[in-house]
C-alpha positions in Angstrom: 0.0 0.0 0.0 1.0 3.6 -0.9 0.8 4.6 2.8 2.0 3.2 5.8 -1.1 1.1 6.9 -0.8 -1.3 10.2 -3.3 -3.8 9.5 -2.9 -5.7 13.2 -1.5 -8.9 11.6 -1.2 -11.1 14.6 -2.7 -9.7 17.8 -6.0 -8.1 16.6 -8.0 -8.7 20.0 -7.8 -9.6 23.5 -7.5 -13.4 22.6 -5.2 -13.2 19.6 -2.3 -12.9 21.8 -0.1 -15.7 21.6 2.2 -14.0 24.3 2.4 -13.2 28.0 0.4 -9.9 28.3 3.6 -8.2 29.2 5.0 -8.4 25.6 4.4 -5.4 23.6 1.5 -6.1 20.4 2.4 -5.0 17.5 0.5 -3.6 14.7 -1.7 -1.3 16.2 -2.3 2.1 13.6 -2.3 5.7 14.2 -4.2 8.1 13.3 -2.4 9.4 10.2 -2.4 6.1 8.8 -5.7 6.8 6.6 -6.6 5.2 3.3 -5.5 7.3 0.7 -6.9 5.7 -2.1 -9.3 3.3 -3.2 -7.2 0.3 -4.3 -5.8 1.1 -0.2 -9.3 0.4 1.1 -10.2 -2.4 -1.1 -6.3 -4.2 -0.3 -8.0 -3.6 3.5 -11.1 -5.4 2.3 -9.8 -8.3 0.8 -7.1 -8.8 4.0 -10.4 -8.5 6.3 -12.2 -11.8 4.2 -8.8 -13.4 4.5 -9.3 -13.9 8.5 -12.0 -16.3 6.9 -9.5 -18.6 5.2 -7.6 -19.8 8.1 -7.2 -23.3 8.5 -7.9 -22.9 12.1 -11.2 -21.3 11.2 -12.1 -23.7 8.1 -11.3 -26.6 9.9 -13.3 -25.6 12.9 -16.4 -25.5 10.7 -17.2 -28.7 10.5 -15.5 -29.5 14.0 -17.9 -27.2 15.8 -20.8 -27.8 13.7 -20.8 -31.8 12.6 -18.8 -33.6 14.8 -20.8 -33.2 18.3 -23.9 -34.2 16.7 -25.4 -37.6 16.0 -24.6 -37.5 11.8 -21.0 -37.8 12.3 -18.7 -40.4 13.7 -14.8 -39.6 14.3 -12.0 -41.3 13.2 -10.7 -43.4 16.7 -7.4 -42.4 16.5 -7.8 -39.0 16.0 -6.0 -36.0 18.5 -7.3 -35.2 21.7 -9.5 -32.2 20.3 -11.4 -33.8 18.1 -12.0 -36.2 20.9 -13.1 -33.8 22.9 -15.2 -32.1 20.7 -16.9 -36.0 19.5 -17.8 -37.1 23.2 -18.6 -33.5 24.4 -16.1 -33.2 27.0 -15.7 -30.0 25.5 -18.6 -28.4 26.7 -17.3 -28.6 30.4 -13.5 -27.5 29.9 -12.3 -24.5 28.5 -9.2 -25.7 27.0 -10.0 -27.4 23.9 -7.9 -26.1 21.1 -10.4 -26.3 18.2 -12.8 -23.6 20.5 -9.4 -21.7 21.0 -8.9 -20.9 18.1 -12.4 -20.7 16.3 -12.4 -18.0 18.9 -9.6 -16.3 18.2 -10.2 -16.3 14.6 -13.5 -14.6 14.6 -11.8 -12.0 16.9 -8.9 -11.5 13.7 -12.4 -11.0 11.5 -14.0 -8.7 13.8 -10.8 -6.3 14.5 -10.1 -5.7 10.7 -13.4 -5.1 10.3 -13.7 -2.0 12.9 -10.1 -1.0 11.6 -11.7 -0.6 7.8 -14.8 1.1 8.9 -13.3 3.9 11.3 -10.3 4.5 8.4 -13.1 4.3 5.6 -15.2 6.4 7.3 -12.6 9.0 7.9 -11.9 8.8 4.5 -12.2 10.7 1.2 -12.9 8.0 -1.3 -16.2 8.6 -2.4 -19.5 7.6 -0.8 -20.9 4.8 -3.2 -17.4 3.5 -2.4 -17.4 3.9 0.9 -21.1 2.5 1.4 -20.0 -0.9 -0.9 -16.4 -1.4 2.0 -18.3 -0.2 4.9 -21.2 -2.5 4.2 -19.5 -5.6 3.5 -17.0 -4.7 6.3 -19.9 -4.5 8.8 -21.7 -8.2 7.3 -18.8 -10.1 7.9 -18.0 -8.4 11.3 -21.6 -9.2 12.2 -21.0 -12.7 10.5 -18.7 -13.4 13.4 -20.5 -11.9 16.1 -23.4 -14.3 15.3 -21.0 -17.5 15.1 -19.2 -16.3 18.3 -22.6 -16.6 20.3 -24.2 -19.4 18.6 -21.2 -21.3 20.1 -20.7 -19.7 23.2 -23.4 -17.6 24.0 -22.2 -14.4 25.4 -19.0 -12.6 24.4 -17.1 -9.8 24.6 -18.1 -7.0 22.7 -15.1 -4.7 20.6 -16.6 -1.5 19.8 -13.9 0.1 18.6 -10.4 -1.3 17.1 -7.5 -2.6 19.2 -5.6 0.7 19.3 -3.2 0.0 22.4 -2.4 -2.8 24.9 -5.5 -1.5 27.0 -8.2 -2.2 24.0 -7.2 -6.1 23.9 -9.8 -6.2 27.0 -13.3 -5.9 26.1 -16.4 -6.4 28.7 -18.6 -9.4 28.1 -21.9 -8.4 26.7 -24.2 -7.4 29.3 -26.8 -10.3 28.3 -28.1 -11.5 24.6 -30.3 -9.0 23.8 -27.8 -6.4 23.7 -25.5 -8.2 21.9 -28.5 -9.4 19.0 -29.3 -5.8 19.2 -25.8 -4.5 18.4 -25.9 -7.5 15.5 -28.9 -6.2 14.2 -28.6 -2.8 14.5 -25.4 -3.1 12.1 -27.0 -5.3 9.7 -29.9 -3.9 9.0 -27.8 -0.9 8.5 -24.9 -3.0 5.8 -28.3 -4.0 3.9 -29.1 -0.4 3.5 -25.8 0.5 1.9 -25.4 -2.8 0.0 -26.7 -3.9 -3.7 -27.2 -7.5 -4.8 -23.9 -7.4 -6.4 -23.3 -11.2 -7.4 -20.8 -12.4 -10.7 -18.2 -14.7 -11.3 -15.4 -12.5 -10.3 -16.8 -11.9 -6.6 -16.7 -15.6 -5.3 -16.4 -15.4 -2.0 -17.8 -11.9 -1.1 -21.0 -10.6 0.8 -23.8 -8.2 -0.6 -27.2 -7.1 0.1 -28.5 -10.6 -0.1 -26.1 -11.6 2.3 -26.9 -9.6 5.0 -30.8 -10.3 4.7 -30.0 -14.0 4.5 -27.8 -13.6 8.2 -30.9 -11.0 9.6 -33.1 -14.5 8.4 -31.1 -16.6 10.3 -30.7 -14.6 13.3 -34.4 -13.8 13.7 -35.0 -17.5 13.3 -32.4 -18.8 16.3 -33.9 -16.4 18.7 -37.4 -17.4 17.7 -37.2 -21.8 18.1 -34.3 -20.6 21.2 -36.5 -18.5 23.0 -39.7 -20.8 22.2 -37.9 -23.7 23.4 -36.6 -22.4 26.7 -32.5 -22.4 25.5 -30.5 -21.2 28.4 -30.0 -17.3 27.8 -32.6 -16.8 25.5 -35.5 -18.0 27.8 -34.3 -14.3 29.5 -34.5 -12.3 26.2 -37.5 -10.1 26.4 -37.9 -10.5 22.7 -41.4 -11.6 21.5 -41.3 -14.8 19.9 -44.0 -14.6 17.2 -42.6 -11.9 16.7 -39.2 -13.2 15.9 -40.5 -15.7 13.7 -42.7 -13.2 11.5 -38.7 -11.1 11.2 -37.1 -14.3 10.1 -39.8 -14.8 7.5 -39.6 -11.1 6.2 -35.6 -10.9 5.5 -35.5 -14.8 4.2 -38.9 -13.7 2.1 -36.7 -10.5 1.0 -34.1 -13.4 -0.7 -36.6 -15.7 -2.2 -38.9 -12.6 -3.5 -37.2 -9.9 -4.0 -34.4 -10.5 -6.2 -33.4 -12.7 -9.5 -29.8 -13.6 -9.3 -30.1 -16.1 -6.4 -32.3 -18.9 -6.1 -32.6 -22.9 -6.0 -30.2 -24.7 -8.6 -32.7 -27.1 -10.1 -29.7 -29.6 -10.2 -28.4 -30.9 -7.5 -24.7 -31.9 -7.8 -24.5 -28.3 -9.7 -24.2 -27.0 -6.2 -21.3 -29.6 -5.1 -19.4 -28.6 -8.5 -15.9 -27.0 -7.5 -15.9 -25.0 -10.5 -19.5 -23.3 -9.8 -18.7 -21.6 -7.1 -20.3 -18.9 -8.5 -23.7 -20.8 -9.1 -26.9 -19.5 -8.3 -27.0 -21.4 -4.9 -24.3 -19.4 -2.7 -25.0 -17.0 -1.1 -21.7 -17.0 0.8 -19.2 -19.9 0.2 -15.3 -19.3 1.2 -12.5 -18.4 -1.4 -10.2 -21.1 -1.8 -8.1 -22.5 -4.9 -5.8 -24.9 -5.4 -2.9 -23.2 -6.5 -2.6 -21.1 -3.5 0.8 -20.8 -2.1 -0.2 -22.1 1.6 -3.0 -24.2 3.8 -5.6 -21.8 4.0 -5.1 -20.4 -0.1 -5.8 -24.0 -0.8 -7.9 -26.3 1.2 -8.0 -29.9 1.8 -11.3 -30.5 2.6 -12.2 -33.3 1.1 -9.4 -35.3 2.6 -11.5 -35.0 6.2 -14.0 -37.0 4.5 -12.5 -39.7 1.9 -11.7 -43.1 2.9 -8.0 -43.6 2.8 -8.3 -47.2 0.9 -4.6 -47.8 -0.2 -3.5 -44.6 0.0 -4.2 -43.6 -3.8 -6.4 -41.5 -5.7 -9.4 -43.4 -6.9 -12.8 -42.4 -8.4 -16.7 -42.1 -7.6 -19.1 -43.5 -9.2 -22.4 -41.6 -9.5 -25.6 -43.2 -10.4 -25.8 -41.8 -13.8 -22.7 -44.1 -14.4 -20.1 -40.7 -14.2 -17.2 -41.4 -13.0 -15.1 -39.0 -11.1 -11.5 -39.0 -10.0 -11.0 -37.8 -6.8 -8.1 -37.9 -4.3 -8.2 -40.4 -1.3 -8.6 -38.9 2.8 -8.2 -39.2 6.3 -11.1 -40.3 6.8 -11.6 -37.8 9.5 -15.6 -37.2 9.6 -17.4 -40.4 8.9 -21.4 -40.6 8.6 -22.8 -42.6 11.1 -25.0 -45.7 9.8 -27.9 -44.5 11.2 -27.9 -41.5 9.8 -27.4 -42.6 6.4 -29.9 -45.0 6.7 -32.8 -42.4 7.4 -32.3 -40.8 4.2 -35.3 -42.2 1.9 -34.3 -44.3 -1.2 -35.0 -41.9 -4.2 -33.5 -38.9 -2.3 -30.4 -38.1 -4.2 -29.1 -36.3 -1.2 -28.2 -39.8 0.4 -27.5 -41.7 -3.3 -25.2 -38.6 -4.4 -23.5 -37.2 -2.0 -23.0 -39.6 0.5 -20.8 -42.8 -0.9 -20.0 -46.1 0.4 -17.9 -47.4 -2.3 -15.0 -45.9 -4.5 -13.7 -47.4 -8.1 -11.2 -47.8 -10.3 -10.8 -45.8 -13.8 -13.0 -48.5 -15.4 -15.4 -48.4 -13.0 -14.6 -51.6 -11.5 -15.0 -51.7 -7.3 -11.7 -50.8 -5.7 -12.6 -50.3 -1.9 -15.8 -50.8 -0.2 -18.0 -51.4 3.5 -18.5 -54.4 2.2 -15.2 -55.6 1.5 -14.2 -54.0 4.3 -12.0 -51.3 3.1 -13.2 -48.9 5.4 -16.1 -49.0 8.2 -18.3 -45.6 7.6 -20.0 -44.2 4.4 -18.9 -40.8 3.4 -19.7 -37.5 2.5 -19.0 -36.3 -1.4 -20.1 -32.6 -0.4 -16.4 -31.5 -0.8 -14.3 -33.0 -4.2 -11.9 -31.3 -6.6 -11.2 -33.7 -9.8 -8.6 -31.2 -10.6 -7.0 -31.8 -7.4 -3.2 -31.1 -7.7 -1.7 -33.7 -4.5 -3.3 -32.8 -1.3 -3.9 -29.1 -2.5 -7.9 -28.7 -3.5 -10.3 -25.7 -4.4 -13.1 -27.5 -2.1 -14.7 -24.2 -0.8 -16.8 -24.2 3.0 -20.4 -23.3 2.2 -21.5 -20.4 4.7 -24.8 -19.7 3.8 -26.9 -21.4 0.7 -30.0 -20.8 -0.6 -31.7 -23.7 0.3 -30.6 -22.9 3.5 -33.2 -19.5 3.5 -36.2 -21.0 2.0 -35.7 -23.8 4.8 -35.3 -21.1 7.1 -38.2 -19.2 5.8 -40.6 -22.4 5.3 -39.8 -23.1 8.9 -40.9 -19.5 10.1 -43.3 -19.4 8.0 -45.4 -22.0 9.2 -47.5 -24.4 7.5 -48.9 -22.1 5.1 -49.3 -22.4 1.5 -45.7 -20.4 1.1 -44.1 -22.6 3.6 -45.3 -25.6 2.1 -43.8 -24.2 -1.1 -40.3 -23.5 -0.2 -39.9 -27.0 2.0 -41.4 -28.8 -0.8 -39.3 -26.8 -3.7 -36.0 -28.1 -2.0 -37.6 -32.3 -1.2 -38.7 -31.6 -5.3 -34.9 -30.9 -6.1 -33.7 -34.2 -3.9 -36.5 -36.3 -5.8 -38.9 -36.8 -3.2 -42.5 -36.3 -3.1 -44.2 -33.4 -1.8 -44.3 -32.9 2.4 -47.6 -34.5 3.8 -50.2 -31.8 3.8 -52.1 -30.5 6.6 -49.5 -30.7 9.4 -50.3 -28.7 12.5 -47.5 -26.0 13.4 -45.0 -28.0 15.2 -45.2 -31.2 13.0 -44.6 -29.1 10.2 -41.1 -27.2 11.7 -40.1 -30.5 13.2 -40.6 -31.7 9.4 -38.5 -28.7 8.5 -35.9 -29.0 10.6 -35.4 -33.2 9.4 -35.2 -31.6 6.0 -32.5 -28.6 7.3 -30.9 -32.2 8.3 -30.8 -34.2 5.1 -30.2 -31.1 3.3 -27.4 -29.2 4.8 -25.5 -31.8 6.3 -21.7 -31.7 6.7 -22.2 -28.2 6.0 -21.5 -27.2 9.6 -25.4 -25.8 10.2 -26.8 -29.2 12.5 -25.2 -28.6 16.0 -27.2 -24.9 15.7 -30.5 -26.6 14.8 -30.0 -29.0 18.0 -28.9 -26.1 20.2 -31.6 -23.7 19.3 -34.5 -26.6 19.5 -33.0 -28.1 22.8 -32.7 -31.4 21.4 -28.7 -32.4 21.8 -29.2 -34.4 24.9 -32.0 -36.3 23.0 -30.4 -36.8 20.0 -26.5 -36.8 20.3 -25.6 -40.4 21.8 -22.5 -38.5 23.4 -23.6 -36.0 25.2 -26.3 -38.1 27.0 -25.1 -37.4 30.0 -25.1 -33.4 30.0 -28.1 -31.4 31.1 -29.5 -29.3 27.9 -28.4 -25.8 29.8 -24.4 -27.6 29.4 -25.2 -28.2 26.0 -26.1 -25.2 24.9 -22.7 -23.1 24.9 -19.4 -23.8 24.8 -17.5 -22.6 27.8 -15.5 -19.0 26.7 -11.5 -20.6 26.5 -10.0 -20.2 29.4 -6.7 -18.7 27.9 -9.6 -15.6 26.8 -10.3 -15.7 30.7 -6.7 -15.4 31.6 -5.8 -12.9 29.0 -8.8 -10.6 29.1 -8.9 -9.0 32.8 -12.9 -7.6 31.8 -13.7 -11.4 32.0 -11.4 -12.8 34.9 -12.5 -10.1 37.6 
């Protein structure tokens, strides 16, 4: 950059510190250090949606979101992290290193954001400009915020950036209705100053659409939380009709109100790596496979594959395609029972989850049959381009699918929710929902499609949390009560680091 911008690489908030607090953090900014130009801010802007592409963030995706919940079995020999976060010992310590550093990571997100907006907003660089970075700066801050309390339910709030050693400690939240209040607040205000603004050369950015998908989702979690007596939210004093008529106005705002997002009628369209600018995402992480580092690149799909014999091999889809694909870890397996509940015909179960792998001819190479490997598999994430371990397998945030369930579900069971359930089943190749449902049949039908639909996508743990249903559900964590179950304790490294939280 032509001036001499700090952009806090490294220690960005009161957890990012990999130090003792007495060491001095570097890459704090002063106050002469404004964007000059435009290409400054946008440089900014594109370093702020890097915090998203850390493998300690990617990777925690699915660890946060699949692996405590009853779809997803873990590879036995796996480290002590993953362990903790399969058999939900997690939930009562504060040192597991996957939480760590989720945490930490949406702190990186949220302390470039506020450093672009105040040195945007001080800026001369036009106000069409400025609107487009402040906007998307203030969705992906907000991004955070909502995956920060999802997991563990109260947080710190940063309302300004990490300017000296004093701003690294930031008071908790004073309870959940502030904090969804400050979320709100600022998206409803990005939406304002955003366009739907979606093409080929902007995979992996936020827009208008976006935000009103986020505002969908938050209005929803409150709603079923609140309704359901989740820890915290049974205190919220927000109104939970109310919540669930918000969630269907900003999902309805998606499905309604614009033309360049919407359901891809095919299926494994949405699963190819090169569409990642199809009509389905809404927000799917940048990664390609020629990137320089972990994190550039992603290897995605190796948490899933079998490992076989250690080589590539192929799929084999039920049109007879065959595609080459690189072998795994076998990291996340889908547990039997889950794959068993998926009906016959619905090409969610037949397509993208696999129990066999071939040769180039087609002939079986490695099976559960033969014993090959123990667990079916998820295809979500493949790369046929793959160059060794190096993939462009991209994280999917927030589909569309995702708002018209979210929608149907607040919606009801009225002739639009029926619509939007029975829009994504149609897609899978099922037959329509069974008509007539009362109010809860027809959510609890919605959230068994969210399920089948948006599995391994790192969405189920939220739909178990904000329904009260983990103790029920998850084998593993049978033994918590559904308050220990609903948040992940703040790290305790945050505790030690951030003296707001420790006195």
């Amino acid at each position: 950059m032509k001036n001499k911008i700090l952009l806090l690489v490294g220690i960005l908030t009161f957890g990012v510190m990999s130090c003792e607090l007495k060491e001095e953090p570097y890459g704090f900014y002063s106050d002469d250090n404004f964007y000059q130009t435009q290409e400054d801010a946008e440089s900014a802007l594109l370093y702020l949606y890097n915090s998203f592409t850390f493998i300690e963030y990617t990777r925690a995706l699915n660890s946060i979101g699949d692996l405590p919940t009853e779809t997803t079995d873990l590879k036995p020999d796996e480290g002590q992290d993953a362990q903790e976060m399969y058999d939900w010992r997690a939930a009562k310590i504060g040192t597991n290193l996957t939480l760590e550093n989720f945490f930490k990571y949406c702190y990186i997100a949220i302390n470039r954001a506020n450093v672009l907006i105040e040195q945007v907003e001080a800026g001369d660089l036009g106000e069409e400009f400025k609107n487009k970075v402040i906007g998307e700066a203030t969705v992906l801050k907000s991004w955070s915020y909502f995956h920060l309390v999802r997991v563990f339910g109260l947080v710190p709030v940063h309302e300004a950036s990490v300017r000296q050693l004093e701003d690294t400690g930031a008071p908790m939240a004073e309870s959940l209705d502030v904090l969804y209040d400050m979320i709100i607040t600022d998206l409803v205000k990005a939406e304002g100053m955003l366009e739907v603004n979606k093409s080929e050369a902007r995979v992996g950015r936020v827009d208008k659409v976006a935000a009103q998908s986020i505002l969908a989702k938050i209005y929803l979690t409150i709603a079923s939380s609140k309704e359901n007596d989740v820890k915290l939210y049974r205190d919220m004093s927000k109104d939970v009709a109310a919540m669930y008529d918000s969630a269907a106005f900003w999902a309805g705002k998606v499905l309604y109100e614009q033309d360049d997002y919407y359901l891809d009628p095919d299926l494994t369209n949405v699963y190819d790596v090169n569409q990642p600018h199809g009509p389905e995402h809404i927000f799917i992480l940048s990664h390609d496979r020629s990137g320089a580092n972990e994190g550039n690149y992603s290897k995605t799909p190796l948490m899933f594959m079998p490992w076989v014999d250690g080589s590539p091999y192929y799929l084999k889809y039920e049109d007879g395609r065959l595609v080459y694909t690189t072998h795994g870890w076998e990291v996340y397996r889908v547990t039997h029972d889950f794959y068993a509940s998926f009906e016959a015909d619905d090409q969610r179960g037949v397509d993208l989850i696999h129990d066999a792998v071939y040769d180039e001819n087609g002939d079986l190479v490695g099976s559960i049959a033969q014993g090959s490997f123990t667990h079916p598999f998820s295809v979500k994430y493949q790369d046929p381009e793959f160059e060794g371990d190096r993939t462009s397998a991209r994280p999917f945030l927030i589909r569309f699918a995702d708002i018209a369930l979210t929608y149907a579900e607040a919606e009801g069971p009225t002739t639009e929710g029926y619509e939007w359930v029975n829009a994504v089943r149609q897609r899978a190749g099922l037959d329509p929902l069974e008509s007539g449902l009362d109010e809860e049949a027809f959510r609890a039908a919605v959230l068994q499609e969210r399920n089948w639909e948006l599995c391994y996508e790192g969405q189920h743990l939220f739909d178990l949390r904000r329904t009260a249903s983990v103790t029920s559900t998850v084998p593993q964590a049978a033994g918590l009560t559904e308050d220990e179950a609903s948040f992940y304790p703040i790290p305790d490294r945050e505790v030690r680091l951030n003296q707001e939280l420790s006195n």
